[in-house]
C-alpha positions in Angstrom: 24.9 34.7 119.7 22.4 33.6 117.2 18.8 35.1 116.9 16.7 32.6 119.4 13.7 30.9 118.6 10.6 33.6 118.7 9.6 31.9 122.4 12.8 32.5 123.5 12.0 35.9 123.0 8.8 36.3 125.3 10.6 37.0 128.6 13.5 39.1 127.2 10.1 41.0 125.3 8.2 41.5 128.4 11.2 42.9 130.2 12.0 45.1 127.6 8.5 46.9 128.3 8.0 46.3 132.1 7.9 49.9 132.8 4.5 50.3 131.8 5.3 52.9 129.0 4.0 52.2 125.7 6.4 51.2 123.0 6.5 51.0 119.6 8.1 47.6 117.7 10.8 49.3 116.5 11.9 50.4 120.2 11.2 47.1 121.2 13.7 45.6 118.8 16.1 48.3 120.0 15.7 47.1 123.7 15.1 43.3 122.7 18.5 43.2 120.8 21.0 45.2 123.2 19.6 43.2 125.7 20.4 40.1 124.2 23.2 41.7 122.8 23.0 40.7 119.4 25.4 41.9 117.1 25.1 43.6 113.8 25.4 40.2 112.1 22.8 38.8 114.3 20.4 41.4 113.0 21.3 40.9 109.0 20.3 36.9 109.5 17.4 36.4 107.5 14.8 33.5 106.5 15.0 31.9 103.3 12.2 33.9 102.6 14.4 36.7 102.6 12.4 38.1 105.4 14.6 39.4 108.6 14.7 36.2 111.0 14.9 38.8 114.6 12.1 40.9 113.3 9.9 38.0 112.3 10.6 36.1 115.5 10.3 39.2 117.6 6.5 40.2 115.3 5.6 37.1 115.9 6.3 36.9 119.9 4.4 40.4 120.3 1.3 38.7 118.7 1.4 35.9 120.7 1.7 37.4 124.1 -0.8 40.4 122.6 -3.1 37.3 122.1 -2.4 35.9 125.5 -3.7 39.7 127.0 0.2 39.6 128.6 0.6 43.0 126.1 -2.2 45.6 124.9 -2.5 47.1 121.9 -2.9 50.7 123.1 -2.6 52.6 119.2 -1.9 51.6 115.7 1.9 50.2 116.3 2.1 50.8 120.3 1.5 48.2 123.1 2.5 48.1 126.8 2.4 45.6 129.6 -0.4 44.5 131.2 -1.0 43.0 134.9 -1.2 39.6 133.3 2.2 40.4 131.4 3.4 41.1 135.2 2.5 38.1 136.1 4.1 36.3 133.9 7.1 38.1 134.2 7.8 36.0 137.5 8.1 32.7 135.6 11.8 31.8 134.9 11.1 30.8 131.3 8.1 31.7 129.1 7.1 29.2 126.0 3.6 29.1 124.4 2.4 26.1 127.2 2.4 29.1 129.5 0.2 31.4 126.8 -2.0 27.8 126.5 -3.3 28.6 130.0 -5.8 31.3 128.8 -8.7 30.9 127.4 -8.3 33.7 124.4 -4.9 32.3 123.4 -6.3 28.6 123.0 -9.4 30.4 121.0 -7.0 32.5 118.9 -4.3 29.2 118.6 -7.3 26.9 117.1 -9.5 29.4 115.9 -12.3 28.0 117.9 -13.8 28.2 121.2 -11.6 27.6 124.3 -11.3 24.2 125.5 -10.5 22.8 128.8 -9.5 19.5 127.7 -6.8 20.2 125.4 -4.8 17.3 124.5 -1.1 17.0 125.9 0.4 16.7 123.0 -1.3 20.1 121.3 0.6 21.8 124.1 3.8 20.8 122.8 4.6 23.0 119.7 7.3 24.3 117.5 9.6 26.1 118.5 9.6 28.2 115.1 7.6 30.6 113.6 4.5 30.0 111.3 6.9 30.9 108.0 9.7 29.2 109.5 7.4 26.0 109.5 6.2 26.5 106.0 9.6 26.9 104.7 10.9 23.9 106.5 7.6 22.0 104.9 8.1 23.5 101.7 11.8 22.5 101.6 11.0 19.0 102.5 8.1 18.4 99.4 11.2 20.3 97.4 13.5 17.5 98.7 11.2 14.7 98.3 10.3 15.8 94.5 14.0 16.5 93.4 14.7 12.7 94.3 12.1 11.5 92.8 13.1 13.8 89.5 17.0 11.9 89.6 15.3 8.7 90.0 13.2 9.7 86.6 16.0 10.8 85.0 18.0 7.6 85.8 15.3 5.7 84.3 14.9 7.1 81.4 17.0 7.1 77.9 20.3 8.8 76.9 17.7 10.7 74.0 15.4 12.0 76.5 18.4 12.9 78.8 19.5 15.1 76.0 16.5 16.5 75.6 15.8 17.5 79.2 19.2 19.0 79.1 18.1 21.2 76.2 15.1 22.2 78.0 16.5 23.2 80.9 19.0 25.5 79.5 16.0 26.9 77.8 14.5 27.4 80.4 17.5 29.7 82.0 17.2 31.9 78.9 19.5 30.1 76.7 19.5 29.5 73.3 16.6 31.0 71.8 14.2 28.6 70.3 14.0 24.4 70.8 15.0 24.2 66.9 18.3 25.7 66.8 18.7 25.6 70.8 21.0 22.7 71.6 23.7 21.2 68.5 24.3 17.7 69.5 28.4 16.8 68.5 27.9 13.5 69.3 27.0 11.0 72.4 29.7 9.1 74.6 29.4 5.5 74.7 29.2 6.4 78.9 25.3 8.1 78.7 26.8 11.4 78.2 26.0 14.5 76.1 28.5 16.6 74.1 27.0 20.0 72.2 26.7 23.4 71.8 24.1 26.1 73.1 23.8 29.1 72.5 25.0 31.8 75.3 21.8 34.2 74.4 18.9 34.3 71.6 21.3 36.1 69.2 24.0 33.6 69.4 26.6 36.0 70.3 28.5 33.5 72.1 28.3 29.8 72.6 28.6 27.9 75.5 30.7 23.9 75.4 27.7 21.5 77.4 28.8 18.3 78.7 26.2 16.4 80.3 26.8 12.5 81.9 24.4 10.3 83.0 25.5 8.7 86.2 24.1 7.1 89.0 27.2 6.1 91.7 30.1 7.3 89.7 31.3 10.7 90.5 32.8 12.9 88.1 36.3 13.4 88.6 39.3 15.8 87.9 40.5 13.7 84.7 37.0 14.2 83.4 37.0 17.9 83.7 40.7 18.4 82.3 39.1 16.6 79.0 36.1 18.7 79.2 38.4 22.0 79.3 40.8 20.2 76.7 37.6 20.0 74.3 37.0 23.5 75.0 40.3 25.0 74.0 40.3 22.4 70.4 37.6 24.1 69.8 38.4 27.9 71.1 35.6 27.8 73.2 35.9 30.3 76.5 32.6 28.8 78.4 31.2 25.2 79.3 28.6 23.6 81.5 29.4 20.0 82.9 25.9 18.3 83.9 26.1 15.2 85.9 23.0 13.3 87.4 25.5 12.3 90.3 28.4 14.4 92.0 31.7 16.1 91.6 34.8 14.8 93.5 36.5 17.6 95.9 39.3 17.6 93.2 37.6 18.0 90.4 36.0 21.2 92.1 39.1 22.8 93.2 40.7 22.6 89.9 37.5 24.4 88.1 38.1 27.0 90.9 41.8 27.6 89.8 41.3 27.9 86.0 42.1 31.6 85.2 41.5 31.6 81.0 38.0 29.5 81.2 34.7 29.8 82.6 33.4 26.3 83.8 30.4 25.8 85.6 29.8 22.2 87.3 26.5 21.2 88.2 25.7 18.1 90.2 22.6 15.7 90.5 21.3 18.1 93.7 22.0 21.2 91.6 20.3 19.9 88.4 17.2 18.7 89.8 17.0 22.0 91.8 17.6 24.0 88.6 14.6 21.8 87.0 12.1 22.6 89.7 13.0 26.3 89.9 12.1 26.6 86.3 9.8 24.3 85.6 11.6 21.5 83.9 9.5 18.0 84.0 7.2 19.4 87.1 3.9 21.1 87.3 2.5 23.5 89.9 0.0 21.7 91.9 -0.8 24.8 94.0 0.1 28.2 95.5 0.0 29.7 98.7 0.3 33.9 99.4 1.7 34.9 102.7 0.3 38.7 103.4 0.7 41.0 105.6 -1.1 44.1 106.9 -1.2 47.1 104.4 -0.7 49.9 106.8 -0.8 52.7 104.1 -4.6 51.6 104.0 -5.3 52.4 107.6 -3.9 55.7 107.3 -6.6 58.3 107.8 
């Protein structure tokens, strides 16, 4: 089964600790996962953060009901039940609505003073974790941006296409400097760019670009057989096809089966996710940190 959602994980939590021992997290994931039983797989899954998804659901659901007083913090690392975590315990299903029901969870969950008239609808909240959330935010702005970017790009001329293309594989570590970067062999009457880059700042190699300007048109297999047709005139091992719109399924399964070149295709999606990564025709507006407790500090 997949990891569930870190309220999902308050019950099986609770249970896992109902003897009235203290535990330590790490036993607590032991007992949370076997009795879930979540395989090994299960327990790799991690957040695009690269965090592990069934450790920060499961830290997560330990604050929260540590927060509700349903667990106590009895030493650095250790908590056990408490009669309010028995209580609880008797429900069939536990989300945060339940936690909502005491005062020093509604104080901790709006950082405020508790409040008896708590709107409905603040009740009803995600069923992900707080970096779960900001992920899903931050891949949304990323989304919204990298459309905006084609629609840019669209707008713009075949020079200045060229020239982001240039950039970009600057960027990446190609080339070396903007002078001697990108060698133009000419421009197809299509919008497209043909040239040269080089592989690193010595020049040792030299990778084949091909770069098209699209909007609706995908790229096809015809269109790549050219590309590695140019490539072999000119006993070139490596090329980069660039396209502002997408590859057909063809065209990607044939740059899958070449054995003697090295092709890489990358799509309107691709490109404008390359561009943001490094910085390519966007600007940072701001940064967030997520920390965590340094627990080497505490030591005494």
């Amino acid at each position: 089964m997949a990891v569930p959602d870190y309220q999902s994980l308050f019950k099986p939590l609770l249970e896992a600790v109902a003897d009235g021992k203290e535990y330590s997290l790490k036993e607590i994931r032991d007992k949370v996962a076997k009795r879930l039983g979540l395989s090994e797989e299960d327990l790799q899954e991690r957040l695009k953060s690269g965090q592990n998804t069934f450790y920060n659901r499961l830290g997560w659901a330990r604050t929260y009901l540590v927060k509700a007083g349903a667990l106590e913090s009895t030493r650095r690392g250790y908590v056990k039940i408490t009669p309010r975590g028995r209580e609880l315990l008797k429900k069939e299903r536990l989300s945060v609505k339940d936690l909502m029901e005491f005062d020093e969870f509604r104080s901790f969950r709006y950082s405020q003073k508790p409040k008896n008239d708590v709107p409905s609808q603040d009740l009803m909240v995600s069923e992900k974790t707080p970096e779960e959330i900001l992920e899903e935010a931050y891949e949304k702005i990323k989304q919204e941006l990298a459309a905006e970017l084609l629609e840019r790009i669209l707008a713009n001329s075949p020079a200045f296409f060229e020239k982001l293309i240039v950039d970009l594989m600057l960027a990446m570590g190609y080339g070396g400097s903007s002078e001697d970067a990108g060698k133009v062999l000419g421009r197809t009457r299509d919008g497209g760019v043909d040239g040269l880059i080089k592989e690193d700042k010595l020049g040792l190699d030299i990778i084949y670009l091909q770069a098209k300007r699209w909007s609706n048109t995908e790229v096809g297999r015809p269109d790549i057989q050219g590309f590695v047709g140019a490539l072999i005139g000119r006993g070139a091992k490596k090329g980069v096809f660039i396209t502002t719109s997408r590859f057909t399924k063809d065209a990607k399964e044939f740059v899958k089966d070449l054995k003697d070149h090295k092709v890489v295709l990358i799509d309107g999606e691709e490109l404008t996710k390359l561009m943001i990564d490094h910085g390519v025709g966007t600007s940072t507006l701001t940064k967030y940190e997520i920390k965590r407790i340094d627990s080497d500090y505490f030591e005494e």
